[in-house]
C-alpha positions, 0 to 999 in steps of 0.5 A, a space after each residue: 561485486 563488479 560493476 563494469 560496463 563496455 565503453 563506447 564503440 567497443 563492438 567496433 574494436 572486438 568486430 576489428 579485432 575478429 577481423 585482424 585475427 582471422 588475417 593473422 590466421 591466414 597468414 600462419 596458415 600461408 606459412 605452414 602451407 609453405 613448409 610443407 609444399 615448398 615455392 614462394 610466400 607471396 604465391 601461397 598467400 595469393 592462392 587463397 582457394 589452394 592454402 585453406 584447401 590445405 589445412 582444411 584437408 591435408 593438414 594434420 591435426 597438430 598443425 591446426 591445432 597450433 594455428 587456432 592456439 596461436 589465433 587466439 593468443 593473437 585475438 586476446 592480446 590484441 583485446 587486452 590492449 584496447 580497454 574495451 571494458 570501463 572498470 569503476 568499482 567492486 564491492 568491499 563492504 567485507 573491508 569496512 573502512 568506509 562503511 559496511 552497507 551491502 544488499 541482504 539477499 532474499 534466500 537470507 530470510 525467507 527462513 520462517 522467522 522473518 519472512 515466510 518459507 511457503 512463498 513459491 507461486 505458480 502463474 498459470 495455476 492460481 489454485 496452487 498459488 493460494 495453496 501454497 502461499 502462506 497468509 501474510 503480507 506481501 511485499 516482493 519478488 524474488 529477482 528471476 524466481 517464482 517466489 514471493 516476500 511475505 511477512 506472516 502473521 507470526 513474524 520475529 520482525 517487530 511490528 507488521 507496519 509497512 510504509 509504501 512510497 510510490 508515485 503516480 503510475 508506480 503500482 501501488 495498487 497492482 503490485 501491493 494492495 491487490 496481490 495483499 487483499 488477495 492473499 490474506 484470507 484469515 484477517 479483517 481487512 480495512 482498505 482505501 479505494 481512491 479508484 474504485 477499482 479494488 471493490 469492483 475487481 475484487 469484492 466478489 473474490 472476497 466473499 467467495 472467501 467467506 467474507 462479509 463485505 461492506 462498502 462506504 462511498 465519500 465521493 458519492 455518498 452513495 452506500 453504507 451510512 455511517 453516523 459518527 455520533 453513534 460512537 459518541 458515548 461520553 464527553 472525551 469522544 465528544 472532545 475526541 471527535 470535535 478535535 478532530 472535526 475542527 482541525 481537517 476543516 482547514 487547509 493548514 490545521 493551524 488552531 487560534 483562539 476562536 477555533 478552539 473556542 468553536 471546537 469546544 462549542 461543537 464538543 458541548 453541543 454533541 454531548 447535549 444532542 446525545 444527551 437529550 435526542 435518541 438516535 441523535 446525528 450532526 444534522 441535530 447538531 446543526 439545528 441545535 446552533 441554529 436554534 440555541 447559539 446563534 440567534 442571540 448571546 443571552 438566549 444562549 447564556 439563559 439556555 446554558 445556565 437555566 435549561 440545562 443547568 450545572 448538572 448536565 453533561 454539557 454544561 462544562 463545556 458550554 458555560 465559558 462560551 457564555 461571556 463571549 460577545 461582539 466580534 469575539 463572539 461572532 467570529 467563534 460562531 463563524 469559525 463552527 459554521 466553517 467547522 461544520 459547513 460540509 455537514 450541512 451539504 443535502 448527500 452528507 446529511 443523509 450519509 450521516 444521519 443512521 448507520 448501516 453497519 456497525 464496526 462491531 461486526 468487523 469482529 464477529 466476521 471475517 470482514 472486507 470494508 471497502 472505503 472510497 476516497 477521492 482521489 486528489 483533493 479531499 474536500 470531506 476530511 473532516 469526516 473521513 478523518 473522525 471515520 477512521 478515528 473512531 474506527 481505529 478506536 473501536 478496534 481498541 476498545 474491542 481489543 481491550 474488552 478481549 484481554 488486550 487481543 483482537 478475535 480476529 486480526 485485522 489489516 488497514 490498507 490505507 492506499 492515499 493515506 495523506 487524503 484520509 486527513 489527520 488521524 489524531 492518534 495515528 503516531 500512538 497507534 503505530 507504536 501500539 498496534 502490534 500487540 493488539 493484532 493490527 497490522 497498519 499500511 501507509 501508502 503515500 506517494 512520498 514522504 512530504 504528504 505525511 510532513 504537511 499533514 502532521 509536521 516534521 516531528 510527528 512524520 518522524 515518528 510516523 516513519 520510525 514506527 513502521 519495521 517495514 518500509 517499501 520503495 516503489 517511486 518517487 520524483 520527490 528528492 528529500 523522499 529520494 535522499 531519505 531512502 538513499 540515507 537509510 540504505 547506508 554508506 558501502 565501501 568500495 574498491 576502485 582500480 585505476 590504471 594507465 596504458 601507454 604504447 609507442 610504435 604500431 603492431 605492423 612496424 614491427 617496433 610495437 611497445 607498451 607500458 601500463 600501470 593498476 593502483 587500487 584505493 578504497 573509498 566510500 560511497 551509497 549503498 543505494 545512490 540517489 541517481 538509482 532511486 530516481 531512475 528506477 525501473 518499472 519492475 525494481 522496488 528496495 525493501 528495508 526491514 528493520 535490523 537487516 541490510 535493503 534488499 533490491 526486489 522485483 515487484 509483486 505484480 497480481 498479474 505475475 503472482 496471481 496470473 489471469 484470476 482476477 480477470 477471470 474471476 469477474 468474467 464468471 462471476 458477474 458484480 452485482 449492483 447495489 440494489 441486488 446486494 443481499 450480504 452487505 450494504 446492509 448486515 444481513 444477520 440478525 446481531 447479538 446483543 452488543 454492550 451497553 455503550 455500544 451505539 446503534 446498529 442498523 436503523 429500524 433494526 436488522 430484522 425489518 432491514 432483511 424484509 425490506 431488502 427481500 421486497 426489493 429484491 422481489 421487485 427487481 427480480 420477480 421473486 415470490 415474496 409476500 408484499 403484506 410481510 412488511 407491515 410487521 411493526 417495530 415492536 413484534 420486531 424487537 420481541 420476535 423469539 429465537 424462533 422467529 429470528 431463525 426463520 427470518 435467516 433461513 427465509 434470507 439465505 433461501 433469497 440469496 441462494 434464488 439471486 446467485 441462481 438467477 445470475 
């Protein structure tokens, strides 16, 4: 493909130009006036009115023809002569002396295997959109076409992992998580909301759709709780989660010895709370040092070697913490204390002591979870870290349980990946996910934040695991450099030429002489100079075994038109005190497995009666005030009956409270 452009001023020289031949035309036409009617040259051309009155009127056809063939072999030669054109470089990848790199175009395979051929979206009808888009991942635009790239579930690429690069301001969330929590409509859906936004614009949509929705907030701490002890069943989650806990608690990750020694202290105390104390949380945990560990070193080893004893789940791990002492153990105790600081804040305490939810539920229905993040620095990493941790866990555990396969597929949409923290098994699950149903989205602004969070070798891998990454902008010049790279070397074909001339064109002496070589060279298929400058609306794809293809981005507004707006518009969002369907589950859940942890507290049937107490008080319902005095043990026997009746009162709420906005 050519890559010309006009040199400067050359619309000065083509209006010259323009002009010199309408003169030479004149000329000719002065001629012809002259062969035909007689007299003088000089006298015809001063008579300008009576020589265009001529050829335009009198003249035959063939007179004027040839004048206007003779102007513009004038008009191009004059041109040819000028260089108006910069020749830098034409495509010759089908050479391939220097590389063969060269862009895979869109139609190339939008062929059902690798991309979807349902794609075509109608702005102005987003009915007809969501009809006819497949459900999938959406990862571009067609350049000048209303058509979209999207990966389907069943996919000849090998994993459905898509790592996004995209600074500040590139569209992130308008042009790939919005248009991808839109879209997909069969999985479970896991996103991160630094803003806040994609729950308010879009967890109404959501559950128009049939979704559950649920929503945690690690700014505010002020939706669903979640008690990460509740995942805790044996000592390797107890090691699992202290590991995790310790290494997010500071800046760098580094580990010493009084880290690791304060990380296996935190395991045992876990494994002693869960042991000993129903329903046991990190406030427990806390109160356990406080009053076993801290005070005194032979309090601690008479606690560890008497009361709890070699028999006890959580004596291996304490014991060699015994024969610490002095300094030594006085800096192990001060680096827990730093472990576990952020649970001792009075907002944290209360979000982690029960659960709301349970991440079961994410596979008994279509579910959207909600999770809200800060959206610069991070101060609670060591929770939302074992969060994710162990709700990725549990995806496999459920998987597992279910032949190796998930019921129902699911997508993490994991928008300022880096804030999340250090997810200990996220190199591993990435190579495994694919086969389990998940699909994992790395969003990071560039490729530095995953080498600081987990060391060049482990970003590596991070980076190798995903089949499918997207470039949307980066200021940072090692991520520039790295997708420059991965585009590949092209070679190309340069014409270079020289022009000479002596004389001039109206001395009648006019000569000129020129001479073109052509040389084969290499260069970027994708320079580093295009990447950093790249417009607002261009993104490049990569996808494993094919060449980068350059895209438009898949704006909601684009794809989706005005829904968005105009869903919220008409459907006002409620208020957390008005939620009926999730910020607590509003089923009654069936009965889990043994090792499961705890649901809801109290259980979900009382959750419902209170939820309607509320929702009668702030919306003047008809509800019996007295209802909430059933105890917890008519709860946990209520018959199948009395369980139906529980749903069926509930759903006549929600119905009530839809009315009523």
């Amino acid at each position: 493909m050519a890559k010309r452009k006009f040199r400067k001023g050359a619309g000065v020289r083509i209006a010259i130009t323009f002009l010199l031949t309408l003169l030479i035309g004149y000329v000719l036409s002065g001629l012809f006036t002259l062969l035909k009617l007689k007299g003088e040259l000089k006298n015809r051309l001063l008579d300008v009115s009576g020589t265009v009155d001529y050829v335009m009127n009198d003249a035959d056809n063939q007179t004027k023809l040839l004048i206007v063939l003779l102007m513009g072999v004038f008009f191009y030669w004059f041109l040819s002569k000028m260089n108006l054109l910069e020749k830098t470089y034409e495509d010759a990848y089908d050479y391939g002396v220097h590389g063969s790199a060269h862009f895979t175009q869109p139609h190339e395979v939008m062929n059902g295997k690798q991309l979807s051929k349902r794609n075509k979206y109608h702005k102005t009808n987003p009915s007809k959109t969501f009809e006819s888009l497949e459900n999938g991942l959406i990862v571009g635009k067609v350049p000048d076409k209303k058509q979209v790239l999207i990966i389907p579930r069943e996919t000849a690429i090998d994993n459905r992992n898509v790592y996004v690069v995209g600074s500040s301001g590139s569209g992130k969330g308008q042009s790939y998580v919005i248009p991808n929590l839109l879209n997909n409509r069969e999985e479970t859906i896991v996103v991160t909301d630094p803003k806040g936004e994609l729950y308010h614009e879009t967890a109404q949509i959501k559950r128009e759709q049939g979704y559950q929705v649920y929503q945690v907030d690690f700014i505010n701490f002020n939706q669903d709780r979640y008690n990460l002890l509740d995942y805790v069943v044996d000592d390797q989650d107890a090691q699992s989660v202290s590991v995790t806990i310790a290494r997010n608690s500071t800046k760098d990750g580094k580990e010493d010895f009084f880290m690791e020694r304060a990380q296996k202290m935190l395991a045992g105390l876990i494994v002693y709370c869960k042991t000993e104390i129903p329903n046991a949380s990190m406030k427990d945990v806390i109160a356990t040092f406080n009053h076993k560990v801290a005070p005194d070193e032979d309090e601690f080893r008479d606690w560890v070697e008497e009361d709890l004893g070699q028999h006890h789940p959580a004596y291996q791990l304490l014991k060699g913490l015994t024969t610490l002492g002095g300094n030594t153990r006085a800096s192990v105790t001060s680096s827990f204390a730093s472990q576990v600081s952020i649970f001792t804040l009075n907002k944290i305490s209360k979000m982690t002591s029960t659960s709301d939810f349970n991440f079961r539920s994410f596979q008994e229905q279509q579910s959207v979870l909600y999770v809200k993040l800060p959206m610069d620095d991070n101060p609670f990493m060591a929770l939302t870290s074992v969060f994710f941790d162990q709700l990725i866990s549990q995806f496999y555990k459920m998987a597992d349980e279910n032949r190796g396969k998930l019921k129902i597929p699911t997508i993490f949409l994991l928008d300022e990946f880096a804030n999340i923290g250090k997810i200990e098994k996220y190199g591993r699950v990435l190579a495994t996910c694919r086969g389990l149903g998940l699909s994992m989205n790395t969003i990071v602004q560039d490729n530095g934040q995953i080498e600081a969070m987990y060391g060049k070798e482990m970003a590596r891998s991070i980076l190798s695991n995903h089949d499918t990454l997207l470039f949307l902008r980066s200021k940072d010049m090692e991520t520039i450099k790295y997708f420059s790279q991965l585009a590949g070397e092209t070679t190309a074909k340069v014409q270079t030429g020289s022009t000479s001339q002596s004389g001039g064109f109206m001395s009648g002496k006019s000569s000129a002489s020129s001479s073109q070589s052509e040389q084969y060279v290499k260069r970027p298929l994708i320079p580093e100079g295009d990447l950093s400058n790249i417009s607002k609306d261009t993104s490049y794809l990569f996808v494993s075994g094919m060449f980068p293809m350059k895209l438009e981005k898949a704006w909601q507004s684009e794809v989706f038109g005005d829904y968005v707006e105009q869903f919220n518009e008409h459907h006002q969002t409620m208020t957390p005190d008005r939620m009926v369907d999730f910020q607590i589950a509003a089923t009654v859940e069936e009965e889990l497995p043994a090792d499961s942890p705890p649901s809801l507290s109290g259980g979900t049937t009382t959750r419902i009666l209170e939820e309607e107490w509320s929702q009668s008080e702030h919306l003047n319902l008809d509800f019996d005030e007295s209802e909430l005095a059933m105890n917890e043990a008519l709860v946990e026997d209520a018959t199948e009956h009395e369980k139906d009746d529980i749903q069926k009162r509930l759903k006549e709420k929600e119905i009530t409270i839809q009315n009523f906005f």
